[in-house]
N, C-alpha and C positions, 0 to 999 in steps of 0.2 A: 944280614937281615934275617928277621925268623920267619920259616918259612912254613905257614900255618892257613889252614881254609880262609878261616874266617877272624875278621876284624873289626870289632864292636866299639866304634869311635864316639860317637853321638848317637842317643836316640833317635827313634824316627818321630822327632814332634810333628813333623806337618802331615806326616800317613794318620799319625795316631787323633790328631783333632778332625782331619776329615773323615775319617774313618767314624767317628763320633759326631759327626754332622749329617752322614748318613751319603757320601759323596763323595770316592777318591777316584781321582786321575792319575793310572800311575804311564806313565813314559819307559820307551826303549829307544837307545840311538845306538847303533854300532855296524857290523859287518854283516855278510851271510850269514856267520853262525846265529845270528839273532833275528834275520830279517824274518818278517810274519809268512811270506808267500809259498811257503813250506810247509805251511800248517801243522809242522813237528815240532820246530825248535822251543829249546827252554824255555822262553816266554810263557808258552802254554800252559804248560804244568804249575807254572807259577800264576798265572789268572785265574786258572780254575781253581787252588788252593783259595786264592782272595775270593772268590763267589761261592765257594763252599761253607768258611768260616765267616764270612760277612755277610751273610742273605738279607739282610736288613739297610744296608748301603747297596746305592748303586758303584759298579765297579765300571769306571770309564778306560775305554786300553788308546793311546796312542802311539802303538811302535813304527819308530820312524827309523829304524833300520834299513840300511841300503847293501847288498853283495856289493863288494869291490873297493867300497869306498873308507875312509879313515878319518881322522878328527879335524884333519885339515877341511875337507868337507864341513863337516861336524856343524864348526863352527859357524858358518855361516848358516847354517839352516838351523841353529836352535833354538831362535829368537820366532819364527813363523810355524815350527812344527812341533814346540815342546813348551815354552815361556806362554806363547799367544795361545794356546790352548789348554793352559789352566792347570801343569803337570803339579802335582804335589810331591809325587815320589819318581825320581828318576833313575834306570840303569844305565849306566853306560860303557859299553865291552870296545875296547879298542886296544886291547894287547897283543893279538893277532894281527890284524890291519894296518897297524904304525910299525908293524917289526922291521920291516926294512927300510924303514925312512930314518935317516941323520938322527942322531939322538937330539943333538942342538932344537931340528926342528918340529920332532914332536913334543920334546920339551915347550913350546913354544905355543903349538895348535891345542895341546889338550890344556895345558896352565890355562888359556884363553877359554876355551870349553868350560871349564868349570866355574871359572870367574865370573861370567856370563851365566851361567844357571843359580851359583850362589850370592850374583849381587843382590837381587831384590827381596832376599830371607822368606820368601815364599814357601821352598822345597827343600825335601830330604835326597840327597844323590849317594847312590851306590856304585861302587867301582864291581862290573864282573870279568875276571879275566876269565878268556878262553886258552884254548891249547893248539899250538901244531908241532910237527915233527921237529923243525926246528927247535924248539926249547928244549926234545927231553933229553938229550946228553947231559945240561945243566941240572936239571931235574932227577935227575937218577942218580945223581951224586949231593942233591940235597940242599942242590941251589938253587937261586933265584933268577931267572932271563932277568937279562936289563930293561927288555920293554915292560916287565912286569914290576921290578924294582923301582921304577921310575913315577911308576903310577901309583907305587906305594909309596912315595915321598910325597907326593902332593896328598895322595889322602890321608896320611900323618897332620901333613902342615894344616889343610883344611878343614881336619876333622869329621871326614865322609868314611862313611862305613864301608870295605868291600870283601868279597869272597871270589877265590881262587877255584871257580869250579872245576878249572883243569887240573888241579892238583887231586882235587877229589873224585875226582874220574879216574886218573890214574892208581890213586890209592883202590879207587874198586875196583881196577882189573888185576894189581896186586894181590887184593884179596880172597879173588877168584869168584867174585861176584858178578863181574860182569867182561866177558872175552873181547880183542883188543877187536876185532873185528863188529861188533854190536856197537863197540863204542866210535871208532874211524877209520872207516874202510877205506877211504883215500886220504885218511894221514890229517885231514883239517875239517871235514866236513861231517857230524856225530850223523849217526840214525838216530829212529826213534828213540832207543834203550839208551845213545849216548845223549841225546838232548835232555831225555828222563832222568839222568842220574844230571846234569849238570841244574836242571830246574829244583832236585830234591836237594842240591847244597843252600840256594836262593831260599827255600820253602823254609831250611832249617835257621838260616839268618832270621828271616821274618818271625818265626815261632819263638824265638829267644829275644826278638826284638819287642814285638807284638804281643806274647801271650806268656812269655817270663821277665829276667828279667836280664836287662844284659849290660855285661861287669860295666861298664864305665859311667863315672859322674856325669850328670845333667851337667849341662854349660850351656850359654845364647847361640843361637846356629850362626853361623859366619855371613853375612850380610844381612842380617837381623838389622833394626835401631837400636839394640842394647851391645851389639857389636858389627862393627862394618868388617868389611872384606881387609884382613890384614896385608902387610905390603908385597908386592907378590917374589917371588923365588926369582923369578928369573924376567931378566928390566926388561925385556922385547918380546914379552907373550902378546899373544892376541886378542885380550878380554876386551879391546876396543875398535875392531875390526867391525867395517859398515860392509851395506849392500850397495853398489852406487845403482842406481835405478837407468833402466835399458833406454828410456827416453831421454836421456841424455845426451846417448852416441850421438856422433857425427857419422855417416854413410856415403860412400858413392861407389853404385853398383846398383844391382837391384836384390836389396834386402826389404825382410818385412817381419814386426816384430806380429808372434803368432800366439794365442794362447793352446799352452803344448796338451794335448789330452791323451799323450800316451804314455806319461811317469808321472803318476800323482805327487809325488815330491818337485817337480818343476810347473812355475804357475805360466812360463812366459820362455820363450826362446827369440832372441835375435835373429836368422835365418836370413842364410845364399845358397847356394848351388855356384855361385859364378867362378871359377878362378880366378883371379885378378881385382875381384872386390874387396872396397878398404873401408874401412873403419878406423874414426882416431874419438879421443875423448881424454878428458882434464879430470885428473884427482887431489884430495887432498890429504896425503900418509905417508909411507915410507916404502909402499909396497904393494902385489897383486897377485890375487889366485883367483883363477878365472874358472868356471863351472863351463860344462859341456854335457850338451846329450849325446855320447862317442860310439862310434863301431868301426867296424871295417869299410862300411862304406862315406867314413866321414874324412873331409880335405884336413890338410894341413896347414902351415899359417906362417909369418916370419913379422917378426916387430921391432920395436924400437921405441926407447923409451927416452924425453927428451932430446933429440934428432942425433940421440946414438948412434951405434951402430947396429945394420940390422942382424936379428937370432934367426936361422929357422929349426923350426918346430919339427922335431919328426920320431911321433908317439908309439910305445910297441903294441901292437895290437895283439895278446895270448892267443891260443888255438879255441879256449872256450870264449873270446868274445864274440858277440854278435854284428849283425849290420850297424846296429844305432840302439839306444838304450841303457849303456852303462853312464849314468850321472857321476862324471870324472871328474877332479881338477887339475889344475893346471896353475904348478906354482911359478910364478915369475922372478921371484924374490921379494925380499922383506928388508934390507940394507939400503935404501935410497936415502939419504936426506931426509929430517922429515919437513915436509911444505907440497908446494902445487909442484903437480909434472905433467907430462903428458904422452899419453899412448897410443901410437900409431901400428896398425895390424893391415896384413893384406893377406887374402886369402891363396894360399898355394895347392897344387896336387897330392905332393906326396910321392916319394920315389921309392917306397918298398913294395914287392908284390902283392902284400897283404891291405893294402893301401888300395879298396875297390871303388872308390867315390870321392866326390867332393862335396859334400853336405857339410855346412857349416853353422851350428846350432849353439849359440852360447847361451847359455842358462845364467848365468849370472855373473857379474864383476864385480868381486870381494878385495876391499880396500884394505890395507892392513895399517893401522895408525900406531 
């Protein structure tokens, strides 16, 4: 694979008509390195480019970026934080975030991811890969990580634009533009000067997209009416993955569903405190990743799916998690049969030291069909 910044697949028609309407939303979904509440990262430099050269459009930001979390996430929340809020232009950085997960099943959560942003021919999505230590052995010899290769297959096949900011980060500490320490001083997380140089790769996509012209023929965007979403790559993505709604469970214990007002990305938590409280509920797919609001002081759980046999749950909690806070998932599997099953969960302690509570918060139950 060539291993090159930038990848000019499709124009951006749907930046460039809203942009001429006088109105663009553009979207972030990815990892820390993207998340807004840093007030540094690459996002930045790239809005204020758009309100600089756009003064006459309003520029709407919804970055729905989460620290810790990956596309399996993603997916379920791109239809309430990105589609239902009107995105025209979307970034999406998960090359970092999926690196340690199965290839099979990020193959799986991001094919779904995009499928879901490019069904309704609405939007332009961009692929931005970021960087950590792990890639550059590959990288210094002129290759391609495979989380990053992988996500240039799908935006081949889909025809979405994306840019390698990590690579171009690395090329300007090469070049002696910018010292490795400016750019990651803990090896994944940029400074200022590294977020700066991965927004000025984004700025120079857009300027070639936007205000030149950029090498590749016009074609209908892939979920357009003049072309639908071609067949997808791989038969067990998640492009049709539901939310089942919390008012569904079955309970006994004492639970209460709350609306959560301390992660603006979660509208609603199911919530116990009890040990010993169960929850069961009926689906219709082949599969479950369940959302959590997680920390050190959250219990653990054991389940069973059609009066299997019971799993228990026992999650590693890092030294930078916190109490409660990190918006997790929790994959159960995606191999079931596809038809009705049923999910029975009881809430446990937890037997690691790290393990200081029994707070039991589910944010959502993502159906996998």
């Amino acid at each position: 694979m060539n291993a090159a910044v930038w990848k000019h697949r499709n124009p951006l028609v749907h930046t460039r008509k809203a942009l001429s309407e006088g109105r663009l939303t553009v979207g972030f979904i990815g990892g820390s390195i993207t998340d807004a509440r840093t007030r540094h990262n690459w996002p930045e430099p790239v809005i204020a480019w758009l309100v600089e050269h756009y003064p006459e459009a309003r520029i709407v930001v919804e970055n729905a970026a989460i620290g810790a979390t990956g596309s399996e996430l993603a997916v379920f929340r791109a239809k309430r934080d990105l589609i239902d809020r009107g995105c025209q232009l979307v970034f999406i950085d998960y090359a970092v975030n999926d690196f340690g997960d199965p290839s099979d099943q990020r193959r799986r959560t991001r094919e779904g991811l995009l499928r879901k942003l490019l069904a309704d021919g609405d939007r332009d999505i961009v692929l931005a890969h970021t960087f950590m230590l792990a890639m550059y052995a590959v990288m210094s010899e002129g290759g391609v990580p495979d989380s990053i290769a992988e996500l240039e297959e799908l935006a081949d096949y889909y025809g979405t634009g994306s840019v390698w900011m990590g690579l171009y980060a690395l090329e300007e500490v090469r070049k002696g533009r910018m010292r490795w320490e400016e750019w990651l001083p803990d090896g994944l997380h940029p400074t200022h000067r590294g977020s700066l140089s991965y927004g000025q790769s984004i700025i120079a996509f857009l300027e070639k997209e936007l205000l030149g012209e950029a090498t590749t023929a016009a074609r209908a965007a892939p979920g357009s009416a003049n072309e639908p979403l071609p067949a997808p790559l791989h038969p067990q993505h998640w492009g049709a993955a539901e939310l089942l709604p919390l008012a569904q469970v079955q309970t006994e214990g004492p639970w209460a569903i709350r609306r959560w007002p301390f992660y603006e990305w979660i509208d609603q938590v199911l919530e116990t405190a009890a040990v010993g409280a169960k929850l069961s509920f009926t689906f219709e797919g082949r599969g479950l990743s369940l959302g959590f609001d997680f920390g050190k002081m959250s219990s653990e759980f054991r389940y069973r799916i059609d009066g299997g046999d019971w799993v228990a749950m026992s999650r590693e909690r890092p030294d930078w998690c916190g109490d409660d806070g990190w918006y997790r998932a929790c994959f159960l599997g995606d191999e079931l049969p596809q038809g009705t099953h049923k999910l029975e969960l009881e809430v446990t302690h937890g037997d690691g030291p790290e393990c200081k509570g029994t707070n039991f918060r589910l944010a959502h139950i993502g159906v996998i069909r």
